[in-house]
Chimera marker file (.cmm) of the C-alpha trace (Angstrom):
<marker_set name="trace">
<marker id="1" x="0.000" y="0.000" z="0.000" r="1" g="1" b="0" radius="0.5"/>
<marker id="2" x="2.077" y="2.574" z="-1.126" r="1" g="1" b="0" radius="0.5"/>
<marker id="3" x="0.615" y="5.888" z="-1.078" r="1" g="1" b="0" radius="0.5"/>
<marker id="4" x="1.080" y="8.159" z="-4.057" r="1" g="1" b="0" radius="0.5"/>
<marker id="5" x="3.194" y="11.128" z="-3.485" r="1" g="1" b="0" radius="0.5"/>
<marker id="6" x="1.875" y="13.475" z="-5.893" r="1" g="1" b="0" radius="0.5"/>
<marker id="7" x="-2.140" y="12.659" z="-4.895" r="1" g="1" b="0" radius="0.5"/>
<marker id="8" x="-0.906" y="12.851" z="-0.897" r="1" g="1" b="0" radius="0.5"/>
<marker id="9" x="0.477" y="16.328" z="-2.251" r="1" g="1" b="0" radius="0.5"/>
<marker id="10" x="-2.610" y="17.495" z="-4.134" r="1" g="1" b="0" radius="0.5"/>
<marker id="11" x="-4.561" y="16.548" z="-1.276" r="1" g="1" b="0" radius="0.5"/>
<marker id="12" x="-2.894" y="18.680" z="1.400" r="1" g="1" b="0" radius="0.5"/>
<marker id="13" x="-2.378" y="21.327" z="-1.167" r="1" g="1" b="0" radius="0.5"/>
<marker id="14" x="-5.909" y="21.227" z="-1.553" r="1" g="1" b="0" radius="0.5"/>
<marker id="15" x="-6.794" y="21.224" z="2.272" r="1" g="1" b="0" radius="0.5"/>
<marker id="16" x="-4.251" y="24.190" z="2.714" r="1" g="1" b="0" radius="0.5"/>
<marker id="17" x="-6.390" y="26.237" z="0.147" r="1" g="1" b="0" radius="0.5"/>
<marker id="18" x="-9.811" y="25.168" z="1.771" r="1" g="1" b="0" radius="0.5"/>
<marker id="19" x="-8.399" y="26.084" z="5.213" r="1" g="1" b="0" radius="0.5"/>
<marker id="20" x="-6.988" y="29.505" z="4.155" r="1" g="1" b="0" radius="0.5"/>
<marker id="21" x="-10.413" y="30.489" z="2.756" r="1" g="1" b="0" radius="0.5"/>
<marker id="22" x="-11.904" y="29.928" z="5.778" r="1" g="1" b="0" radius="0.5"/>
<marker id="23" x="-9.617" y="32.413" z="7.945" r="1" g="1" b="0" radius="0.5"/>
<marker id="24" x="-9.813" y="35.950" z="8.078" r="1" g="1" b="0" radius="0.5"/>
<marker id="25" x="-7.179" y="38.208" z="10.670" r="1" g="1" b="0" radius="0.5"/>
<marker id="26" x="-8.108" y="40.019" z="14.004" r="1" g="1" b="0" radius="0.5"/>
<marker id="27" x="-8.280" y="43.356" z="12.295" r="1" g="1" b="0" radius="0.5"/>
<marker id="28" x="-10.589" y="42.488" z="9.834" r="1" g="1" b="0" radius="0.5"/>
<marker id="29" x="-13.016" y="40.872" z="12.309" r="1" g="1" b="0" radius="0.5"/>
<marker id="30" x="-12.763" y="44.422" z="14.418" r="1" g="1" b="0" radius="0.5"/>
<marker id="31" x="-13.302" y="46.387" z="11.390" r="1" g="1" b="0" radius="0.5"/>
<marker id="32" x="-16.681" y="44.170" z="10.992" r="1" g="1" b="0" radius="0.5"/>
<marker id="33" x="-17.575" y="44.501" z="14.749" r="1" g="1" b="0" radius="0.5"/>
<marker id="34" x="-16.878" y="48.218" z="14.323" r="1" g="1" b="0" radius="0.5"/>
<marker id="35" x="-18.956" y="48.667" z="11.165" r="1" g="1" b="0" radius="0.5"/>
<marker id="36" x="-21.311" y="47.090" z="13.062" r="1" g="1" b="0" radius="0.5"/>
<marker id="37" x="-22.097" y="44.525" z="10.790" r="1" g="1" b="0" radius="0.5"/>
<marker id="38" x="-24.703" y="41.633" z="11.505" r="1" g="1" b="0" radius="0.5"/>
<marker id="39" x="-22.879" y="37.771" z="12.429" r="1" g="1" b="0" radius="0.5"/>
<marker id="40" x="-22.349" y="35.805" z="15.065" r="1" g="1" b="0" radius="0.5"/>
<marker id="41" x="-18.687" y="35.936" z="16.561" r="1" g="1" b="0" radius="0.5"/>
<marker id="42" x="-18.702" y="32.203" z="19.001" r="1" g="1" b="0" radius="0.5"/>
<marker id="43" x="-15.210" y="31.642" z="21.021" r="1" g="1" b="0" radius="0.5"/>
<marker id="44" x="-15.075" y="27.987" z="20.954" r="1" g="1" b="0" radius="0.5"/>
<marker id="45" x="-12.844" y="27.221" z="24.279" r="1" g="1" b="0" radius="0.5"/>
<marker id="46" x="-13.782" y="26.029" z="27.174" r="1" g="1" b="0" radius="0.5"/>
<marker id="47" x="-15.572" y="28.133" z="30.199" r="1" g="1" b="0" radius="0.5"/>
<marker id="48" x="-12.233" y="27.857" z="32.202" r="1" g="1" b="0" radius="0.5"/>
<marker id="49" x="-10.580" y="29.495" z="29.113" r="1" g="1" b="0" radius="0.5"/>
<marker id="50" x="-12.747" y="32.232" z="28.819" r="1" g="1" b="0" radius="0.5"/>
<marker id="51" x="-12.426" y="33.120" z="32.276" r="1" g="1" b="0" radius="0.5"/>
<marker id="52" x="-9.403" y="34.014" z="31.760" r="1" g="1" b="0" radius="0.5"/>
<marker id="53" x="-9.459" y="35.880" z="29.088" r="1" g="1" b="0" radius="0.5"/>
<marker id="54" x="-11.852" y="36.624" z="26.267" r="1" g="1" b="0" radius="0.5"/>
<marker id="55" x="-12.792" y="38.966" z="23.489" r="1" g="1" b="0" radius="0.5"/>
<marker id="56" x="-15.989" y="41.460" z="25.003" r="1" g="1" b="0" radius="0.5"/>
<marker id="57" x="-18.028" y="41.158" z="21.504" r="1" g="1" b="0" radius="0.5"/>
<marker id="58" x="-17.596" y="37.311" z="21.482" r="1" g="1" b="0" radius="0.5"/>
<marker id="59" x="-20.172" y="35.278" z="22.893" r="1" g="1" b="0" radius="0.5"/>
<marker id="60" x="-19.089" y="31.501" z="24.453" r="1" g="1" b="0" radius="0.5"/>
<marker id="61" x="-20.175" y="28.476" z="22.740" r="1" g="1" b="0" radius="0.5"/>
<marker id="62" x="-23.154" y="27.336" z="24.336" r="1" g="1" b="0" radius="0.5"/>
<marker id="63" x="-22.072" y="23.711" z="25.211" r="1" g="1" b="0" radius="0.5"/>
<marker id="64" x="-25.457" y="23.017" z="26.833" r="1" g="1" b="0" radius="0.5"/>
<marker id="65" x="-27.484" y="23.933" z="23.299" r="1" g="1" b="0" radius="0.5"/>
<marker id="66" x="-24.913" y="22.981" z="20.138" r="1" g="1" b="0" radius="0.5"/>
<marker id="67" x="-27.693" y="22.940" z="18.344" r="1" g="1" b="0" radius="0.5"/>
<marker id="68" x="-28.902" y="26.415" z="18.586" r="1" g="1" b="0" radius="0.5"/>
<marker id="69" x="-25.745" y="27.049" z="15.900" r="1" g="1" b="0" radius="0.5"/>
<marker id="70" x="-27.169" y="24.560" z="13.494" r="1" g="1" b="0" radius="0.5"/>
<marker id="71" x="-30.442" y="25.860" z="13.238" r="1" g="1" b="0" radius="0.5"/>
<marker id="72" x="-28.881" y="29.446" z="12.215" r="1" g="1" b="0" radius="0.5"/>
<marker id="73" x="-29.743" y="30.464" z="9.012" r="1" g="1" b="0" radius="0.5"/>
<marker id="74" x="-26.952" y="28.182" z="6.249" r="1" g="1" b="0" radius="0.5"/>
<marker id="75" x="-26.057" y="32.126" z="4.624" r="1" g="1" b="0" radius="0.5"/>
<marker id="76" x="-25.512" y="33.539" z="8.391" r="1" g="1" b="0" radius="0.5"/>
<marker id="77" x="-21.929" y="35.258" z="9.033" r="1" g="1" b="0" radius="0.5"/>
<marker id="78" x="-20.132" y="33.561" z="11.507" r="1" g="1" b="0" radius="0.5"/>
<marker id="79" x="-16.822" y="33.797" z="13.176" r="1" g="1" b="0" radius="0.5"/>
<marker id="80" x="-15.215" y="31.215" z="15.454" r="1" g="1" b="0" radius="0.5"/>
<marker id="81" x="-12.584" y="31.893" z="17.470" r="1" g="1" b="0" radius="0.5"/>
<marker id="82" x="-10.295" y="29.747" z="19.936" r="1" g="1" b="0" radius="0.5"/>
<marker id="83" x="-6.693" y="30.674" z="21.972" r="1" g="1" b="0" radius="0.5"/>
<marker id="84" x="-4.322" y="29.839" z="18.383" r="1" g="1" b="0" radius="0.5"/>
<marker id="85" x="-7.396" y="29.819" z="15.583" r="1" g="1" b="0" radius="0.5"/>
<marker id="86" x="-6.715" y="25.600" z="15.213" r="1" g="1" b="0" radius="0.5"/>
<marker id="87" x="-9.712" y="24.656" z="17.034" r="1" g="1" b="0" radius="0.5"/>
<marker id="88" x="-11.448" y="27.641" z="15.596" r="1" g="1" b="0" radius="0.5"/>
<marker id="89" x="-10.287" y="26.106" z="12.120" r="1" g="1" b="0" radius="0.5"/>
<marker id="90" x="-11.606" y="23.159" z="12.953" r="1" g="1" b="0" radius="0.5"/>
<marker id="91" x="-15.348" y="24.504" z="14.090" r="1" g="1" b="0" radius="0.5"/>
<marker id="92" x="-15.180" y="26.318" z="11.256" r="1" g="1" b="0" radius="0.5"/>
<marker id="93" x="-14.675" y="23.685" z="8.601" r="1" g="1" b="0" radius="0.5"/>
<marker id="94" x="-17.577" y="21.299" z="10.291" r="1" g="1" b="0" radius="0.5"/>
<marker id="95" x="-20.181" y="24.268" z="9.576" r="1" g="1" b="0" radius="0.5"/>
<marker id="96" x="-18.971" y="24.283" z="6.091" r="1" g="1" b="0" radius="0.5"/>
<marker id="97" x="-19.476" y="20.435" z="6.163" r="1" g="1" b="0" radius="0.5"/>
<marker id="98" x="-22.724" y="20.988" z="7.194" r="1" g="1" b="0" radius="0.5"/>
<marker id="99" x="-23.854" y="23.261" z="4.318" r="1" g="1" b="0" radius="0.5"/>
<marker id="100" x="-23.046" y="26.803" z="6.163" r="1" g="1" b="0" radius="0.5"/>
<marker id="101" x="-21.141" y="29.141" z="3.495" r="1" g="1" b="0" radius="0.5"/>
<marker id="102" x="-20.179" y="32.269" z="5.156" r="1" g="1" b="0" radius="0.5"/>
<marker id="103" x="-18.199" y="30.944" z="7.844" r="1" g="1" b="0" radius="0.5"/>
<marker id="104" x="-14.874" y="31.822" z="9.352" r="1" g="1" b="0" radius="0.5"/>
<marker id="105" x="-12.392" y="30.891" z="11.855" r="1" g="1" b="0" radius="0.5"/>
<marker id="106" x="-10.112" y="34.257" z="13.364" r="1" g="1" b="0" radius="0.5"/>
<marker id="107" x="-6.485" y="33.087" z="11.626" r="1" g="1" b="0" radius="0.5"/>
<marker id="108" x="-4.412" y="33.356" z="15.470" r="1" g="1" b="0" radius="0.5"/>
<marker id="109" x="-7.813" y="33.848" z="17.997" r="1" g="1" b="0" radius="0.5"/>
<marker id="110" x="-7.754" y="35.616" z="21.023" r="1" g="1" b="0" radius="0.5"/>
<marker id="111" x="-3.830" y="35.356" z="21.093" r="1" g="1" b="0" radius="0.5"/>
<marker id="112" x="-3.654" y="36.815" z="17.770" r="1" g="1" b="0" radius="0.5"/>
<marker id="113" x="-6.595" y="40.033" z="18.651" r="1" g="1" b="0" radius="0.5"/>
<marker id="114" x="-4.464" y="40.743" z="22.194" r="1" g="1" b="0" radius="0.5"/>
<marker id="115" x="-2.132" y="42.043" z="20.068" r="1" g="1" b="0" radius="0.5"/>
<marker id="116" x="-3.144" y="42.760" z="17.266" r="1" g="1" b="0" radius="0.5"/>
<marker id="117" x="-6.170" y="44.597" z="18.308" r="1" g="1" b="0" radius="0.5"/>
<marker id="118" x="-6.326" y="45.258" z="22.243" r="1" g="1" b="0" radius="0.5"/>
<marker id="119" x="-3.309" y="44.403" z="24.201" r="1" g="1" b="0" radius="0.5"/>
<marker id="120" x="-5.123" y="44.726" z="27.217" r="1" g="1" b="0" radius="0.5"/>
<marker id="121" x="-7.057" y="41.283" z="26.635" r="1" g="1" b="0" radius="0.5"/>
<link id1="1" id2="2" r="1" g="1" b="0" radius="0.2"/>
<link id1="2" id2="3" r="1" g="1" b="0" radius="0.2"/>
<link id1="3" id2="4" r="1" g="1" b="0" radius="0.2"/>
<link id1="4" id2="5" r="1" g="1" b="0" radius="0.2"/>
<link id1="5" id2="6" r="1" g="1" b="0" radius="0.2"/>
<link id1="6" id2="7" r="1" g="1" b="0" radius="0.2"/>
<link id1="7" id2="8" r="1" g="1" b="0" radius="0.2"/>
<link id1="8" id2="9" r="1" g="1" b="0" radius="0.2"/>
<link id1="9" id2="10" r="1" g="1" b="0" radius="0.2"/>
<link id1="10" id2="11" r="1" g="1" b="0" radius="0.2"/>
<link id1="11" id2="12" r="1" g="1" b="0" radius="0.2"/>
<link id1="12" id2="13" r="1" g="1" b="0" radius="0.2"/>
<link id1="13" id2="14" r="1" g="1" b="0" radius="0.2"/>
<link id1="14" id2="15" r="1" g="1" b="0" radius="0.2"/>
<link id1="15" id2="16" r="1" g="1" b="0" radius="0.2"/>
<link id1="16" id2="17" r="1" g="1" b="0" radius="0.2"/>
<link id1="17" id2="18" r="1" g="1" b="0" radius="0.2"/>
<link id1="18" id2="19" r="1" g="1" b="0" radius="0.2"/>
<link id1="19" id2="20" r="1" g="1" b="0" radius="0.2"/>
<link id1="20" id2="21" r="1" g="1" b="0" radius="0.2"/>
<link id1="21" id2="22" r="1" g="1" b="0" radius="0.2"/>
<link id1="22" id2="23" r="1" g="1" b="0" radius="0.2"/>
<link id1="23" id2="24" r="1" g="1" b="0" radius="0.2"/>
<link id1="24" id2="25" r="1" g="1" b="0" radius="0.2"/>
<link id1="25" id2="26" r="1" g="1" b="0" radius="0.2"/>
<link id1="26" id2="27" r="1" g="1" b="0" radius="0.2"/>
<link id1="27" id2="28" r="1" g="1" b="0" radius="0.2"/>
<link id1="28" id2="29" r="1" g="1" b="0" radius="0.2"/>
<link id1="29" id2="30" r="1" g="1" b="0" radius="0.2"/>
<link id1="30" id2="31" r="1" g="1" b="0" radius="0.2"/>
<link id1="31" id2="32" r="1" g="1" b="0" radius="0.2"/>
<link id1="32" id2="33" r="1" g="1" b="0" radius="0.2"/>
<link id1="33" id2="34" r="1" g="1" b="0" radius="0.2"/>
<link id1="34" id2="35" r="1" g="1" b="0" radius="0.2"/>
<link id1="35" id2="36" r="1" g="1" b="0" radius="0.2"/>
<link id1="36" id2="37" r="1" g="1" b="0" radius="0.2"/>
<link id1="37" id2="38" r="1" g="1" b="0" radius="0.2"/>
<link id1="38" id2="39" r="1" g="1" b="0" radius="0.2"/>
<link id1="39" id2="40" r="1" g="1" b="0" radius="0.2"/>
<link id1="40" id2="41" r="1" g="1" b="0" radius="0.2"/>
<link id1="41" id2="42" r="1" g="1" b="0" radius="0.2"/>
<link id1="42" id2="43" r="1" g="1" b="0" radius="0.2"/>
<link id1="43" id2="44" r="1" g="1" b="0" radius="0.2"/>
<link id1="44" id2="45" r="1" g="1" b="0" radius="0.2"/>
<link id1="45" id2="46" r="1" g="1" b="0" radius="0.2"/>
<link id1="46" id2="47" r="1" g="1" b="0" radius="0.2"/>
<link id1="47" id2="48" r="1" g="1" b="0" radius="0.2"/>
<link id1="48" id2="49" r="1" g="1" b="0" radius="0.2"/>
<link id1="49" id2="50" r="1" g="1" b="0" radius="0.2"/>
<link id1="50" id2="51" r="1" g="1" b="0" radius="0.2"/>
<link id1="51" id2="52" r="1" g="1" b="0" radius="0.2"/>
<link id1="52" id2="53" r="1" g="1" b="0" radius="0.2"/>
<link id1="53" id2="54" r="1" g="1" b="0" radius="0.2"/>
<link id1="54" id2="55" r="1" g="1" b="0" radius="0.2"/>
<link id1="55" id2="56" r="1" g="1" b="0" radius="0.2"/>
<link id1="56" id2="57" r="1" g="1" b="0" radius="0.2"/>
<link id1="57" id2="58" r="1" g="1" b="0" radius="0.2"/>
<link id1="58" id2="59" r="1" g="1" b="0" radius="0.2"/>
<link id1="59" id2="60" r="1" g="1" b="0" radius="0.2"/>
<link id1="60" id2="61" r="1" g="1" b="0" radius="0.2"/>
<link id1="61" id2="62" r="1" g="1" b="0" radius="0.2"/>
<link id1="62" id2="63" r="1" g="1" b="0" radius="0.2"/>
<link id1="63" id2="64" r="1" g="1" b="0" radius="0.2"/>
<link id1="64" id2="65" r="1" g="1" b="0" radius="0.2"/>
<link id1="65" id2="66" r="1" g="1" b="0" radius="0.2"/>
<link id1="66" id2="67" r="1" g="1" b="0" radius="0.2"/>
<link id1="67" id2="68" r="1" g="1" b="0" radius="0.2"/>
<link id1="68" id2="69" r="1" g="1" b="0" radius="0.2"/>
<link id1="69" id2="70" r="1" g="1" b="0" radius="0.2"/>
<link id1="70" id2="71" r="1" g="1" b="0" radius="0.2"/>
<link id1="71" id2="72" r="1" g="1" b="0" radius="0.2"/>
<link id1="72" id2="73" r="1" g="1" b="0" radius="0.2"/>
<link id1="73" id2="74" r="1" g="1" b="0" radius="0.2"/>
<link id1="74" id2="75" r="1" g="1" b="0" radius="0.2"/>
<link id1="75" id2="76" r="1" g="1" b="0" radius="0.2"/>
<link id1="76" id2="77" r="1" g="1" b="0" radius="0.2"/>
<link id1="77" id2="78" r="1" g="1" b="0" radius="0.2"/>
<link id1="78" id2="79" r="1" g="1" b="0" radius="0.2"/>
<link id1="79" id2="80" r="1" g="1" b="0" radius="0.2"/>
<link id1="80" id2="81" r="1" g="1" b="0" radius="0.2"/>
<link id1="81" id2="82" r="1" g="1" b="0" radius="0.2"/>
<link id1="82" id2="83" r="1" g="1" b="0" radius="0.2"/>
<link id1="83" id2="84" r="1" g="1" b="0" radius="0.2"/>
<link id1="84" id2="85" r="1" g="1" b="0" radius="0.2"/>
<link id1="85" id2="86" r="1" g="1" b="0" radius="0.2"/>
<link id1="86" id2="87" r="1" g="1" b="0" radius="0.2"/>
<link id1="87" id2="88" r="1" g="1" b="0" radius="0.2"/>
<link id1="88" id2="89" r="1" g="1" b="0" radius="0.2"/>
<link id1="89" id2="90" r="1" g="1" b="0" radius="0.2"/>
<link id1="90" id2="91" r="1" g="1" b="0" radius="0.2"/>
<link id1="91" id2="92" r="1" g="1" b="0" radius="0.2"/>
<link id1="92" id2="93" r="1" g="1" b="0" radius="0.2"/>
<link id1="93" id2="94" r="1" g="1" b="0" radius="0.2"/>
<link id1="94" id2="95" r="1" g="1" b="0" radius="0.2"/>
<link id1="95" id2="96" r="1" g="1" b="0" radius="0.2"/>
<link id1="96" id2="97" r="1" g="1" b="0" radius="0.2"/>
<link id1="97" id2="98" r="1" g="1" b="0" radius="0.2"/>
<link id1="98" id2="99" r="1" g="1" b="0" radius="0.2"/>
<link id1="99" id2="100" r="1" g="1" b="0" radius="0.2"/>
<link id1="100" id2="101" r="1" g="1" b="0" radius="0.2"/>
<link id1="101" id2="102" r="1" g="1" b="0" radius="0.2"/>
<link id1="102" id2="103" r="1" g="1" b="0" radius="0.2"/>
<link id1="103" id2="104" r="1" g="1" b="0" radius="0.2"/>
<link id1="104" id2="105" r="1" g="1" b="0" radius="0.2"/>
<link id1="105" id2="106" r="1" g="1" b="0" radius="0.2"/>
<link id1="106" id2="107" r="1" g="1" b="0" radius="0.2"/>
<link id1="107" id2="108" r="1" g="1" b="0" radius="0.2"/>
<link id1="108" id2="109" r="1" g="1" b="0" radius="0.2"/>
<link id1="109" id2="110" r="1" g="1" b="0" radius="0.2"/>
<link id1="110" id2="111" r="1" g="1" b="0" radius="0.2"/>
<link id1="111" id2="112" r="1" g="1" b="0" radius="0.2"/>
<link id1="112" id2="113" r="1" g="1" b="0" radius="0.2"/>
<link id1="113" id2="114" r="1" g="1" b="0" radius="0.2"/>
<link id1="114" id2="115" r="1" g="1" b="0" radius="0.2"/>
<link id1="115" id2="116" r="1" g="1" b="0" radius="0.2"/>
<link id1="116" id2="117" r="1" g="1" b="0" radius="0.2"/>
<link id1="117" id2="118" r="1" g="1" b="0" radius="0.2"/>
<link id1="118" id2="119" r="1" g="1" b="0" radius="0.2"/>
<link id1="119" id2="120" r="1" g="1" b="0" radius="0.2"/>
<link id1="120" id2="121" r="1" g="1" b="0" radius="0.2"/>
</marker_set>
């Protein structure tokens, strides 16, 4: 079962390209907050995370009621956002899987906006 090289390639080629659409910086996501523009900006870590730190606009995933997310309109804006943007990434790319198309995960999350956008966080 050798694999071949140039489809393993293609493939995480590929993946790199789907996962850079689905990112967008800290600035951008404050210029959308400050234009006050409509979508739903969810932090995705953990309640002991976001204790210690989080982004005032953001609201926390709502562990209790996943489903409230699902049942969003599939056209809604939304941004996820985590500590590093991976698990954010990864949020981000299920909704897509699940027929969303204006999703986005914040490329560096809450590490990435406290300095990027308010060192203070």
């Amino acid at each position: 079962n050798i694999l071949d090289v140039k489809e393993v390639l293609r493939t995480i080629h590929s993946a790199h390209e789907a996962d850079s659409k689905l990112q967008v910086d800290a600035r951008t996501v404050k210029s959308w907050l400050d234009a006050k523009e409509d979508f739903s900006f969810v932090d995705v870590r953990t309640p002991e995370e976001w204790e210690l730190a989080k982004i005032p606009q953001a609201e926390l995933i709502d562990y209790d009621n996943p489903g409230k997310y699902m049942g969003l309109p599939k056209d809604r804006k939304l941004v996820f956002s985590c500590k590093t943007g991976m698990r954010s990434l990864d949020v981000a790319a299920y909704f897509v899987g699940h027929g969303f198309t204006n999703v986005f995960s914040m490329r560096g999350g809450i590490d990435a906006w406290s300095t990027e956008v308010d060192r203070s966080i």
